[in-house]
Structures are given as structure tokens and as C-alpha cells.
C-alpha positions in Angstrom: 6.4 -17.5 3.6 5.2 -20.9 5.0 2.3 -23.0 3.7 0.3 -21.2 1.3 0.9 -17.8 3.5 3.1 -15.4 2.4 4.0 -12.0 4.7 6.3 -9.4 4.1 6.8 -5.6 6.3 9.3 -2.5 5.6 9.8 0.1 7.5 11.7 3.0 6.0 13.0 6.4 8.2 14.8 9.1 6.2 16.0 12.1 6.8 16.2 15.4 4.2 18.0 18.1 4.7 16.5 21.5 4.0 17.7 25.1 3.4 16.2 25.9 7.3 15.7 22.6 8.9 16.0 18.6 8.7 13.1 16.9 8.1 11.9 13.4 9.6 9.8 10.7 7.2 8.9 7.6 8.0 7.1 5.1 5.6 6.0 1.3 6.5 3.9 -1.4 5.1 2.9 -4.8 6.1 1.5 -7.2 3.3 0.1 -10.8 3.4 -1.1 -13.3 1.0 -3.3 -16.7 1.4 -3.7 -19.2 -1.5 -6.7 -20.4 -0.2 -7.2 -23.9 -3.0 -5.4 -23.6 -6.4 -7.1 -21.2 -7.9 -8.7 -18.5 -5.2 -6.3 -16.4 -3.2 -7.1 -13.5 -0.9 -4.4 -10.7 -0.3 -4.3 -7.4 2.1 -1.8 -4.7 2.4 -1.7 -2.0 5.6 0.6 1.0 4.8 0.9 4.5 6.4 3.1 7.5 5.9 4.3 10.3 8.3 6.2 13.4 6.6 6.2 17.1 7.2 4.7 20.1 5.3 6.9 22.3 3.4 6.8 25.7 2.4 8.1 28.4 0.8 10.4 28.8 3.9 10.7 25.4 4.8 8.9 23.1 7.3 5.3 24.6 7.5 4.0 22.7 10.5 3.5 19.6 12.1 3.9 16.1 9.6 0.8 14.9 8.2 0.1 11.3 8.4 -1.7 8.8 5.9 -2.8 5.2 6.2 -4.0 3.1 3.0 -5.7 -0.5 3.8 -6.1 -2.4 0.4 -8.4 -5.8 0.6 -8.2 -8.2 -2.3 -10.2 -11.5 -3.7 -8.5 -13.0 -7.1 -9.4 -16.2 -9.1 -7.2 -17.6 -11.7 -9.2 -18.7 -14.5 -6.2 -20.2 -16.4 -2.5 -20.2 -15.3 -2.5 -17.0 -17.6 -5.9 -15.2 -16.6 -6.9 -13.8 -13.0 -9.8 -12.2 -12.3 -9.2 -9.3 -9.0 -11.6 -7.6 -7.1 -10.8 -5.3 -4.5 -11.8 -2.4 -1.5 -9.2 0.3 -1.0 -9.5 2.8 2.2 -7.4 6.1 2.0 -7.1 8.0 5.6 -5.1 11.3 4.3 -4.4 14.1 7.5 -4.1 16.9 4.5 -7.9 17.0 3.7 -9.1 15.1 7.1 -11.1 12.6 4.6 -11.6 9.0 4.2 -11.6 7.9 1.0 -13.1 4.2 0.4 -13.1 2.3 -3.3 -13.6 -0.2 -4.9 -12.3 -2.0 -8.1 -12.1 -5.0 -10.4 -9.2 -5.9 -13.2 -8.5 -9.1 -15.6 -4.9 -9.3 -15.4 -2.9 -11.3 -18.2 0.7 -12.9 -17.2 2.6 -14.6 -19.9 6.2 -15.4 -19.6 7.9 -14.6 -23.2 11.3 -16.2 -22.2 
């Protein structure tokens, strides 16, 4: 993090053995943060996902893929209350959709200790 910017990635490749064949997933995200004054902040996160089908005799095909991109706007009333509001669009290979929402939340944070 630097400023009022904060970034953080992972990339993850496993693989799983199966009773026929071994299978290759790979899993990644990128995520980034700006406090934009003391109380508004704007936040994003990219993520995708690449893993094969199985079936009843294993691997069933070629690995589906699926990409999430999740846009966020937040205002902190208090220190303890933040008002979110976000857009959320789901790519998924399995159905061939696009998938777009939205949402809002009031999230309360209290430290008891």
C-alpha cells in the first residue's frame, strides 16, 4: 500500500489427482482500494477461475472458466457506520451468461477488545 492506495493479487495453481486423470485449476484475483478524503473510499476487485468438469468417470471435458468484477462506493458515517453500494458482474462458461447486480449494505464495526 502507498498513500491512500492499497493493492493486493494471488494467483493460485493446484493440481488434484483423480481416479482416471490429474486435473489443472488455477484461481487469481487482483484487488485495490482508494480512500478518496476521510470518509468516501472506492474499492474494485477482478477475479477469475479456470477448472475442469468432472464426471461420473472423471474429467468430462474441457475446463470452464469464470470471471467476477465487483465495483464498490462506501461512506463512513461514524468510525463505526459505513454505508456500501456496489455493481457485481458474473461471466460463468457453464451457462454462457452474464450475470450483472447490484447491492447496498450498512455495515457496523465495533472492536470489543
Amino acid at each position: 500500500s502507498f498513500g491512500h492506495t492499497k493493492m493486493s493479487a494471488e494467483w493460485i495453481r493446484d493440481t488434484f489427482e483423480t481416479a482416471v486423470d490429474a486435473a489443472d485449476v488455477r484461481v487469481w484475483f487482483v484487488e485495490a482500494s482508494q480512500t478518496l478524503t476521510p470518509r468516501w473510499f472506492v474499492a474494485a476487485r477482478e477475479e477469475g477461475r479456470s477448472a475442469p468438469v468432472f464426471g461420473p468417470d472423471g474429467i468430462a471435458g474441457t475446463s470452464q472458466r469464470a470471471h467476477l468484477l465487483d465495483a464498490n462506493v462506501g461512506f463512513r458515517l461514524t468510525p463505526e457506520i459505513t454505508v456500501r453500494a456496489g455493481s457485481l458482474v458474473r461471466i460463468s462458461a457453464a451457462d454462457s451468461g452474464v450475470r450483472r447486480q447490484f447491492g447496498m449494505s450498512l455495515v457496523w464495526a465495533r472492536r470489543w477488545w
